[in-house]
One Martini backbone bead per residue (centre of mass of N, CA, C, O) as a GRO file, in nm:
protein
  104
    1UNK     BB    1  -5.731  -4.806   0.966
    2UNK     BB    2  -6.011  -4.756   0.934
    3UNK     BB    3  -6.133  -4.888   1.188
    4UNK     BB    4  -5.957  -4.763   1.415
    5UNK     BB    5  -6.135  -4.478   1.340
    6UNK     BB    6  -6.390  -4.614   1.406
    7UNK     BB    7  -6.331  -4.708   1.698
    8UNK     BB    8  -6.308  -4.421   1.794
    9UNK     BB    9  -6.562  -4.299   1.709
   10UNK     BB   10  -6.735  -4.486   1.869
   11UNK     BB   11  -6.631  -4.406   2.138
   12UNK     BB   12  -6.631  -4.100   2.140
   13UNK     BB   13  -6.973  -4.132   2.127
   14UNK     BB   14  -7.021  -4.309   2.375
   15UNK     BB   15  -6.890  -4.083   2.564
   16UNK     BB   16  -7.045  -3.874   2.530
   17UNK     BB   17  -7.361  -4.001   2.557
   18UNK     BB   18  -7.230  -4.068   2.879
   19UNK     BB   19  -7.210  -3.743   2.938
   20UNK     BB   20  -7.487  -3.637   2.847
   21UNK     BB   21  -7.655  -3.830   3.049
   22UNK     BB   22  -7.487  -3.706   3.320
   23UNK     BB   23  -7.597  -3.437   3.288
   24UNK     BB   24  -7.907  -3.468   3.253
   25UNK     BB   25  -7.881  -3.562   3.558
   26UNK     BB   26  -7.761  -3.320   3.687
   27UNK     BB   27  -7.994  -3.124   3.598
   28UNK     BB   28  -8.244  -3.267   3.743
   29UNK     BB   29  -8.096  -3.254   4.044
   30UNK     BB   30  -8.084  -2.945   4.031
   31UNK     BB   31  -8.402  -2.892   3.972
   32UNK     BB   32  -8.533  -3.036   4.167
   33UNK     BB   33  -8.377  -2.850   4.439
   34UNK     BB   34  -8.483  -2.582   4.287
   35UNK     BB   35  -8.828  -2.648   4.372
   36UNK     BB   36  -8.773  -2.723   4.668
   37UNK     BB   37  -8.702  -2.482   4.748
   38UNK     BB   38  -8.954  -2.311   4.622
   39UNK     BB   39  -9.143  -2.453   4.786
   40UNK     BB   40  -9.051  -2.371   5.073
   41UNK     BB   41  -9.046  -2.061   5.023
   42UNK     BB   42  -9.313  -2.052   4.978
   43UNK     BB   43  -9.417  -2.157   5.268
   44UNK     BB   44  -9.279  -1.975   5.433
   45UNK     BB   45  -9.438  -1.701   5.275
   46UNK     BB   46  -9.722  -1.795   5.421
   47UNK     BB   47  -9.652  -1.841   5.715
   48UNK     BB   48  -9.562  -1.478   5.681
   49UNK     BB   49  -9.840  -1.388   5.639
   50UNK     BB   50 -10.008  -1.514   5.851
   51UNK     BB   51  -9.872  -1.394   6.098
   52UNK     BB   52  -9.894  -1.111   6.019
   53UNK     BB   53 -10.233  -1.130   6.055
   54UNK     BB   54 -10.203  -1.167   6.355
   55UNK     BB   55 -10.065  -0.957   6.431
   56UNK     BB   56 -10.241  -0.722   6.312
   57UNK     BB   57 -10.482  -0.799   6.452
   58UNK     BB   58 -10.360  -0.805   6.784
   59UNK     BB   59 -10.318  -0.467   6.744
   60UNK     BB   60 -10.576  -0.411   6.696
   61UNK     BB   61 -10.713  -0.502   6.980
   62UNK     BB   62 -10.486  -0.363   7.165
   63UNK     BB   63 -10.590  -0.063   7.084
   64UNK     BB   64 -10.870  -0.064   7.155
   65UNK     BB   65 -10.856  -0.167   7.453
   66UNK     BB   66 -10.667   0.042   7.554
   67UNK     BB   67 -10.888   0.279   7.455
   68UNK     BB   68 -11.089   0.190   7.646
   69UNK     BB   69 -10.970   0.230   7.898
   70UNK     BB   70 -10.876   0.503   7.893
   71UNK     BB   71 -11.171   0.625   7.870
   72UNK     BB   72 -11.222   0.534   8.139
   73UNK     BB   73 -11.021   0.676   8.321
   74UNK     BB   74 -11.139   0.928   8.245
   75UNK     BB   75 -11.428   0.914   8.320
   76UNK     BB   76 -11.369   0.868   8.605
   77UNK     BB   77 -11.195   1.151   8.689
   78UNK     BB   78 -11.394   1.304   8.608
   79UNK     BB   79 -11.572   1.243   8.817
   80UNK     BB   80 -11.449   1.332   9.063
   81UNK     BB   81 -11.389   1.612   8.989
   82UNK     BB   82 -11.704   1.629   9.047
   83UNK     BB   83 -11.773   1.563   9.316
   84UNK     BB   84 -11.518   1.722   9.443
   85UNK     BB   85 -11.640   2.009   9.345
   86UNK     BB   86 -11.911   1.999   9.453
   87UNK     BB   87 -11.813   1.915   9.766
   88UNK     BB   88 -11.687   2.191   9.804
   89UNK     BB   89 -11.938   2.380   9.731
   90UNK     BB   90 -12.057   2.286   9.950
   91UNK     BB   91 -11.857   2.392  10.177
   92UNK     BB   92 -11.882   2.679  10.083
   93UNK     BB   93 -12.201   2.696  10.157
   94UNK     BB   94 -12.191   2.637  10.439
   95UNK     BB   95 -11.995   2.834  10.522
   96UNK     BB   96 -12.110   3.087  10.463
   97UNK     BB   97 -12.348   3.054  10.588
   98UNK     BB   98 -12.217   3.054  10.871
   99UNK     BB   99 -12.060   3.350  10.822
  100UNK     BB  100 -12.299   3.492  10.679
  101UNK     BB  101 -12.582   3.400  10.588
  102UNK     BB  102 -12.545   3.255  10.297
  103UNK     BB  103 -12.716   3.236  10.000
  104UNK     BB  104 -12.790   3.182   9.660
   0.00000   0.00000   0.00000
């Protein structure tokens, strides 16, 4: 009898053995895959950190762009109104000097 509970204890440790190592390769395969996620999510945000990057950049240049444009454009703007008025006084004084004879 005792030989029985021998092989049973036998038996008993063999497969526990043998879920040891099923279980530990389980483990190793769940590590694994989450090594390789960790390695992508990793990938991933270096590769939206690049992009914010440029974009951040795209938008520094895209600024100064408009501010230039817009102050070209006061620029202009303002010069015309000074054309304009000059031009305006030079009739005024033309005017004035045909009806009164007058100048500055």
């Amino acid at each position: 009898m005792c030989e029985v509970f021998k092989c049973l204890s036998v038996n008993r440790e063999e497969e526990s053995r043998k879920k040891i190592r099923q279980l530990q390769k389980q483990i190793a395969g769940v590590k694994q895959n989450r090594d390789s996620e960790l390695q992508q999510r990793r990938e991933m945000i270096a590769h939206l950190k690049d992009q914010l990057q440029e974009m951040k950049a795209k938008t520094s240049m895209e600024g100064k762009y408009v501010k230039k444009v817009c102050d070209v454009s006061v620029a202009q703007t303002q010069k015309r109104c000074v054309m304009s008025e000059r031009a305006l006084l030079n009739e005024i004084e033309v005017w004035l000097h045909a009806e009164y004879g007058m100048t500055e």
